[in-house]
C-alpha positions as CSV (number, residue, x, y, z in Angstrom):
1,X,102.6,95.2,93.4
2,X,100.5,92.9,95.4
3,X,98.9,90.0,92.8
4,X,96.9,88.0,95.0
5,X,96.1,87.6,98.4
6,X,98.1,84.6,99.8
7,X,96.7,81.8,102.5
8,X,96.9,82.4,105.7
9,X,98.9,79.4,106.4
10,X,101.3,80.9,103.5
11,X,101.4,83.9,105.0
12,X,102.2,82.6,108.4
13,X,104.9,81.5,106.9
14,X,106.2,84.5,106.0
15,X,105.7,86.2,109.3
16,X,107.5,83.6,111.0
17,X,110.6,84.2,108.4
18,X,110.0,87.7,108.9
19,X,110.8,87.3,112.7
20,X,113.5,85.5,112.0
21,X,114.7,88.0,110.2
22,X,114.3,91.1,112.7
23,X,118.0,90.6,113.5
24,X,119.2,91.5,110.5
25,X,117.2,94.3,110.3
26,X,117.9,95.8,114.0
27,X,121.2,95.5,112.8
28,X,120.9,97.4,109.4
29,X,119.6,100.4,110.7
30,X,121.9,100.4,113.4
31,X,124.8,100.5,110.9
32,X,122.9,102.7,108.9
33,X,122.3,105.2,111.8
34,X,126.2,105.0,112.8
35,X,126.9,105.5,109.4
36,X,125.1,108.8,108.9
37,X,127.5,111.2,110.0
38,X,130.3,110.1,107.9
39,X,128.4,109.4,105.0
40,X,127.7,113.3,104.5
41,X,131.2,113.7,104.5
42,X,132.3,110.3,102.3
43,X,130.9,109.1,99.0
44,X,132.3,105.8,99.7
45,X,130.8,105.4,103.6
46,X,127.5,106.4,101.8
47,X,127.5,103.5,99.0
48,X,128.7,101.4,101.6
49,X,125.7,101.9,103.9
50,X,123.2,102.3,100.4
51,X,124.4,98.9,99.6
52,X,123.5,97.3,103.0
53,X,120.4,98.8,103.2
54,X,119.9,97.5,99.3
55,X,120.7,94.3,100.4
56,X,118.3,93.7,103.5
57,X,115.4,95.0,101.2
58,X,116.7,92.4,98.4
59,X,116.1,89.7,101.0
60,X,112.7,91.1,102.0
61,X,111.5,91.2,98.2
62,X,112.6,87.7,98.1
63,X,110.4,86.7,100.9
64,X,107.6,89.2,100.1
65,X,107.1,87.8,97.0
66,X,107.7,83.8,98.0
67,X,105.1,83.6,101.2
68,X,103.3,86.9,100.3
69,X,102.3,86.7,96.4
70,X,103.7,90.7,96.3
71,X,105.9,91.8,93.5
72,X,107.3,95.0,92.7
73,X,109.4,96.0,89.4
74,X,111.2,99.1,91.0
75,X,114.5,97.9,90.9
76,X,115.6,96.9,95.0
77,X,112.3,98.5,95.9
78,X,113.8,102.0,95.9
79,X,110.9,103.9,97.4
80,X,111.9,104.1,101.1
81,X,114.2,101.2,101.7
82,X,115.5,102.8,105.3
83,X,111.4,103.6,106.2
84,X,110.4,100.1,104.8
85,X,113.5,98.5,107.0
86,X,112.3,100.8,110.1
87,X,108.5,99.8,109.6
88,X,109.4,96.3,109.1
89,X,111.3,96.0,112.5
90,X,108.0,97.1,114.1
91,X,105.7,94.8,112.3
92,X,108.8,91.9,113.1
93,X,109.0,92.6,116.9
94,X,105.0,92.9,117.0
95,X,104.6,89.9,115.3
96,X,107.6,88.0,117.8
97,X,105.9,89.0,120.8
98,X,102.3,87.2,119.1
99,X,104.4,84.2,118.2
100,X,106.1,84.3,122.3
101,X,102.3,84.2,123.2
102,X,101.2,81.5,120.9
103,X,103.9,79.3,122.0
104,X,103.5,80.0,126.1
105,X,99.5,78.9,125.6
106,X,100.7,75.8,123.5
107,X,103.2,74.6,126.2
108,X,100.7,75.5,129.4
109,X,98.0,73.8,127.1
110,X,100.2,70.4,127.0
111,X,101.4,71.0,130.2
112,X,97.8,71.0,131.7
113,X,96.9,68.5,129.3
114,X,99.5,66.1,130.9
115,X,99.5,66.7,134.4
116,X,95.2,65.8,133.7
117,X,96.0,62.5,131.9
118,X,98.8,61.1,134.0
119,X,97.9,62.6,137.3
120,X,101.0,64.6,137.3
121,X,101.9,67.9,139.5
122,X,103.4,70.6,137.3
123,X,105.0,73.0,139.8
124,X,104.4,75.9,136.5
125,X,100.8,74.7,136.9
126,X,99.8,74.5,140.6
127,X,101.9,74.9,144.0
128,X,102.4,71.6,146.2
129,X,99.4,72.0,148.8
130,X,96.6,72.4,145.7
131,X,94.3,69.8,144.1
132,X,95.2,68.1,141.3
133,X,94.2,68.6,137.6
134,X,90.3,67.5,136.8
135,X,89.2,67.3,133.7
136,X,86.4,70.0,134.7
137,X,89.6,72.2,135.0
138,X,90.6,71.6,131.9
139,X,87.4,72.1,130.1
140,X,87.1,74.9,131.7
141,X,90.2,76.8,130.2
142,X,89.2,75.2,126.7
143,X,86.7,78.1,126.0
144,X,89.1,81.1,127.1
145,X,92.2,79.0,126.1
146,X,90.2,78.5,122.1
147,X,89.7,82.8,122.5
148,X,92.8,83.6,123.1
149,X,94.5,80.9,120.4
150,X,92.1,83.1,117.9
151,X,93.3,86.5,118.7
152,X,96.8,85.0,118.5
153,X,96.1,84.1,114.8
154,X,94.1,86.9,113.4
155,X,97.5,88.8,114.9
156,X,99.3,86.5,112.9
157,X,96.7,87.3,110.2
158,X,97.2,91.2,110.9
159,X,101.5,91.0,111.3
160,X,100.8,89.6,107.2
161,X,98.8,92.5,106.4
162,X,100.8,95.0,108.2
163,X,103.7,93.1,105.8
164,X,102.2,93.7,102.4
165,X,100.7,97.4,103.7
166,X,104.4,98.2,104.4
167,X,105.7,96.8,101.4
168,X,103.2,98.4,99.0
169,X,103.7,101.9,100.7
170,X,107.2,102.2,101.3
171,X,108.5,99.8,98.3
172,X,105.7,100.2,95.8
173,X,105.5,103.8,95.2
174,X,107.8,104.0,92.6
175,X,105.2,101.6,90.5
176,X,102.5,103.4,91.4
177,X,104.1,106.8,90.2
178,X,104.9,105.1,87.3
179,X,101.3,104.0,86.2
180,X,99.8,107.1,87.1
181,X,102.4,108.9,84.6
182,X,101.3,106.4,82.5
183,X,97.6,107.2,82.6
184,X,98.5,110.7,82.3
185,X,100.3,110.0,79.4
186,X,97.9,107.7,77.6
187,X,95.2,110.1,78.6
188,X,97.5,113.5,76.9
189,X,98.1,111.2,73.7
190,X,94.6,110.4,73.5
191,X,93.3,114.0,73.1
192,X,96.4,115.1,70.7
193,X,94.9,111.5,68.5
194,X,91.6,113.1,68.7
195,X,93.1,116.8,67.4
196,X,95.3,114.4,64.4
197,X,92.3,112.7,62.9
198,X,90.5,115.4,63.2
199,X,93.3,117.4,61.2
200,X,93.8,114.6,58.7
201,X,90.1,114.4,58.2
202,X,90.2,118.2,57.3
203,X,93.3,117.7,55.2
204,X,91.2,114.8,53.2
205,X,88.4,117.4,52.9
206,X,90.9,119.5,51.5
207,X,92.2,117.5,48.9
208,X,88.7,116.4,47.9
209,X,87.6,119.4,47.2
210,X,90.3,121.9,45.9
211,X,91.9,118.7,43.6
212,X,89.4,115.7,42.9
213,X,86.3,118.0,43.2
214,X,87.5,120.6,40.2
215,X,89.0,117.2,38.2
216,X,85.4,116.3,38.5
217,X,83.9,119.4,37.3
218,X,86.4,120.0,34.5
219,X,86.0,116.4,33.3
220,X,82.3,116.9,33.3
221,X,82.3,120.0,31.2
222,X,84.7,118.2,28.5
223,X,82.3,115.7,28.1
224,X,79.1,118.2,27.5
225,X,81.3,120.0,25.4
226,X,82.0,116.8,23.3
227,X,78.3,116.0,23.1
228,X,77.5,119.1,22.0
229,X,80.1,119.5,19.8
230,X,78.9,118.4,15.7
231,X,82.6,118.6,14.0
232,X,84.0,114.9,14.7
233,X,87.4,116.1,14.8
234,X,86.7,118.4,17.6
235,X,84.2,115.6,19.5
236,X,87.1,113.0,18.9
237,X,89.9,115.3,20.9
238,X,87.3,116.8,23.5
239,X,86.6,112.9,24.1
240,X,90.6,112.3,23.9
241,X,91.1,115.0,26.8
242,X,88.0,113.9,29.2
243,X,89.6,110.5,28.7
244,X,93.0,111.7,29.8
245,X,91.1,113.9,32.6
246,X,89.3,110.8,33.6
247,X,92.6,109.4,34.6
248,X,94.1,112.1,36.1
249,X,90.9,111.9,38.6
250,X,91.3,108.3,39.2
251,X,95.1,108.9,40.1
252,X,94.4,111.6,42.5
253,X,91.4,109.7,43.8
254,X,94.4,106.7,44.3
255,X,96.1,109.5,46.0
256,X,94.2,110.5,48.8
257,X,92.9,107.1,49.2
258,X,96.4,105.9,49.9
259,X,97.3,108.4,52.2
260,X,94.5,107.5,54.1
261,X,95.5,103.6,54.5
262,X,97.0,102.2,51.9
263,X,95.2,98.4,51.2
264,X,98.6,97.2,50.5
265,X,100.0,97.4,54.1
266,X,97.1,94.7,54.9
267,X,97.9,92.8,51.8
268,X,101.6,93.1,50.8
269,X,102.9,93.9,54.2
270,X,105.0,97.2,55.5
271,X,108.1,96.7,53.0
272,X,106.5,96.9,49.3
273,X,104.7,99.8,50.8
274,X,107.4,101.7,51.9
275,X,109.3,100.9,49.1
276,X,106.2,102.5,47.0
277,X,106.7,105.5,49.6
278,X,110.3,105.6,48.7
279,X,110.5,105.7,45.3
280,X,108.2,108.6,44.9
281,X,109.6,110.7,47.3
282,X,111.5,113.9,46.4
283,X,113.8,112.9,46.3
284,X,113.9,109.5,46.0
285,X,114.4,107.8,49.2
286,X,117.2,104.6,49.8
287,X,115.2,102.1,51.8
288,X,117.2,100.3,54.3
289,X,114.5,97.8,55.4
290,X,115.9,94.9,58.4
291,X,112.4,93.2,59.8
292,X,112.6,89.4,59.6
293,X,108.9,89.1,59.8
294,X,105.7,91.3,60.3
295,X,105.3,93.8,63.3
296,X,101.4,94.0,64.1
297,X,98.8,96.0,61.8
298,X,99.1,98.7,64.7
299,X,103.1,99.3,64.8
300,X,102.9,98.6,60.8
301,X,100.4,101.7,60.0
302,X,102.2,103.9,62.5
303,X,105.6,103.0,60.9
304,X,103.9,103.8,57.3
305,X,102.7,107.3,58.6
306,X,106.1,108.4,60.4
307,X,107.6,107.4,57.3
308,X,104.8,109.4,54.5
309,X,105.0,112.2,57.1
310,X,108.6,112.4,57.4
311,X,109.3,112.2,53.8
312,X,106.3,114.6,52.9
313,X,108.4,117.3,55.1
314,X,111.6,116.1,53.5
315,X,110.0,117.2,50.2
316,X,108.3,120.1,51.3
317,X,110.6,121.9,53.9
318,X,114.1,119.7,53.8
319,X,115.9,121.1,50.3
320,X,117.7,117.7,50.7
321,X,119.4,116.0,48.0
322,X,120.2,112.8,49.8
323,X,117.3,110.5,51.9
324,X,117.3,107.0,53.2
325,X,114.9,105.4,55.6
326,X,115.5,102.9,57.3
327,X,113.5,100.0,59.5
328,X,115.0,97.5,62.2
329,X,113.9,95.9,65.1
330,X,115.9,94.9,68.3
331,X,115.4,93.7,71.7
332,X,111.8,93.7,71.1
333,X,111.4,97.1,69.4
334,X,110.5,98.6,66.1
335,X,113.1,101.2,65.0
336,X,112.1,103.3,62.1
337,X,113.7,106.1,61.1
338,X,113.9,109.0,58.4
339,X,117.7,111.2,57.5
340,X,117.3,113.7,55.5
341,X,120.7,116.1,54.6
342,X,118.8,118.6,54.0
343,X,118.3,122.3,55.7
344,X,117.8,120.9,59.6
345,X,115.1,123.3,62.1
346,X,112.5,120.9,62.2
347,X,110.4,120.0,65.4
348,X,108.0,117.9,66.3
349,X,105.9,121.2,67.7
350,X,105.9,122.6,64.9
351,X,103.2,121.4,63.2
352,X,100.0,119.2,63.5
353,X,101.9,116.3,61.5
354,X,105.0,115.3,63.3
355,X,102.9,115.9,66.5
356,X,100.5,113.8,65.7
357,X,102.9,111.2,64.8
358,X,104.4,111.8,68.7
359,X,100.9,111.0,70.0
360,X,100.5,107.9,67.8
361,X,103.7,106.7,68.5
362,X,102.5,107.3,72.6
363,X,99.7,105.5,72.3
364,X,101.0,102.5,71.3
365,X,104.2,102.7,74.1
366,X,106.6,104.1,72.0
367,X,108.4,106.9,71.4
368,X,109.3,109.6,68.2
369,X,112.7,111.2,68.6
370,X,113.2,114.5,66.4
371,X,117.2,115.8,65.9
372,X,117.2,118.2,63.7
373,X,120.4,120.9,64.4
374,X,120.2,124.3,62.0
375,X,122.3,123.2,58.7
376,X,121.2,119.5,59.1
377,X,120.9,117.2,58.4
378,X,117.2,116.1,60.1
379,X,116.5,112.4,61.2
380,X,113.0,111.8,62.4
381,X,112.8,108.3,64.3
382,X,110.2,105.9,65.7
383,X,110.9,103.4,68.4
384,X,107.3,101.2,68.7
385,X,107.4,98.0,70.8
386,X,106.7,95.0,68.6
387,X,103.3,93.7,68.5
């Protein structure tokens, strides 16, 4: 796609090579057209003529983006290539016969020029009998002759417009289809975001109040039962069990706390943690971790939550008796996935957690792959650019 508008003396440039080129293009499309017929008929006639239209547009992107600052990254510009070739042949011959008219008033101007400073008779200028050049006559064609020299241009300066408009129609498409799948995209994972926090806020509601909130309320009636209680022996245990209860709401307070965002991942890093994650899944998980340094906070709390997801379905649904996660990165990606040799049937639309993870996983340009056949076994993957 276009990046910035080039000077006019740039793109000039380019128009003249573009003329130059209209040869090769005349030529193209009439091998192209002859071509036709057979190429219904012959796989090989119709890569042969593919590849020569491929090529003329590979010379065209070459000069489009060297004198015209326009860039595409569809690969050979494979919008229209034939309509871009056709189009371009207009613009080429359009822009020839504007280049024929600004060299014609260039030679008459030297021509009159000449035969006014040396007294000379141009026959192309004026027949035997007539008077020679003044220099009244020659100020007189400077007004019409300076109107005419700026038409010529701003053709010029249209031909380079008509270049990139081409270009960007016919050759750009693809990129344009591209980004606006990607805004649908971004705009679809942004909602299903919206519907996962709001599920993981309800699951933390949840947890609060059916676990922590009756911890709470059972460790606050040991404790009025031990200060109410006058037999020392019976205060001492009561005291002894509000103690233990006291930790077992401090644990599930760690809990949900860590499930949320565990602290570690911003101190430790991604591999303690998921080591942590490993060691208490059921059951335990073999941690295959590969990263030579840290992937950004982003990619490093998505990889955490496709991995406590994954796991937390491994437990719950899997019957497995074997799991190992494992974490690479290559060619500029994060790879994280979760096997499992348990039960298989899992999809990611099958709940609010796995699809969640999709959307996450989307928002940041990645992906999250589910294969999970009937009989197993299940492996849940992440692939997250690094960042």
């Amino acid at each position: 796609m276009p990046s910035r508008a080039p000077s006019v003396v740039r793109a000039s440039c380019g128009v003249v090579v573009g003329v130059c080129l209209v040869p090769m293009d005349a030529v193209t499309l009439l091998a192209a057209a002859v071509a036709a017929p057979f190429a219904r008929a012959s796989a090989r006639t119709a890569a042969w003529r593919d590849g020569r239209v491929r090529a003329a547009v590979r010379v065209h992107l070459r000069r489009l983006e060297r004198w015209f600052a326009w860039h595409t990254d569809a690969p050979d510009g494979t919008g229209r290539p034939l309509r871009y070739l056709a189009a371009r042949l207009a613009v080429g011959l359009l822009s020839a016969g504007i280049l024929l008219l600004l060299a014609y008033g260039a030679f008459a101007a030297v021509l009159m020029t000449a035969s006014w400073a040396f007294d000379l008779r141009v026959p192309a200028l004026a027949d035997d009998d007539s008077d020679p050049t003044t220099g009244l006559t020659v100020l007189s064609a400077v007004v019409p002759g300076g109107i005419l020299l700026y038409l010529a241009l701003m053709g010029l300066v249209g031909s380079a417009a008509l270049e990139r408009a081409a270009a960007s129609r016919l050759l750009g498409e693809e990129d344009r289809t591209r980004l606006l799948a990607q805004v649908e995209a971004l705009a679809a994972s942004r909602s299903d975001i919206v519907a996962a926090v709001e599920a993981e806020r309800r699951r933390v509601e949840r947890d609060l109040h059916d676990g922590v909130q009756q911890q709470v309320v059972a460790l606050g009636m040991l404790l009025d039962r031990g200060r109410r209680a006058t037999d020392p022996v019976v205060r001492d245990r009561l005291l002894a069990d509000a103690a233990d209860e006291a930790s077992r709401v401090l644990a599930s307070v760690r809990d949900v706390a860590w499930r949320v965002h565990p602290a570690a991942l911003d101190t430790r890093g991604l591999r303690p943690v998921l080591a942590r994650l490993a060691a208490r899944a059921t059951p335990s998980a073999e941690l295959d971790y590969r990263l030579d340094g840290r992937p950004g906070p982003a990619v490093e709390a998505c990889v955490y939550y496709v991995v406590a997801e994954a796991l937390a379905n491994v437990a719950k649904h899997a019957g497995a008796t074997r799991t190992t996660v494992t974490v690479t990165s290559a060619d500029g990606v994060v790879r994280a996935s979760v096997t499992d040799d348990g039960r298989g049937g899992a999809s990611p639309r099958g709940g609010r957690g796995l699809a969640g993870l999709a959307a996450r996983a989307a928002a940041l340009g990645g992906s999250l792959d589910v294969t999970s056949p009937p009989g197993g076994p299940t492996t849940v993957t992440a692939v997250l650019p690094c960042a």
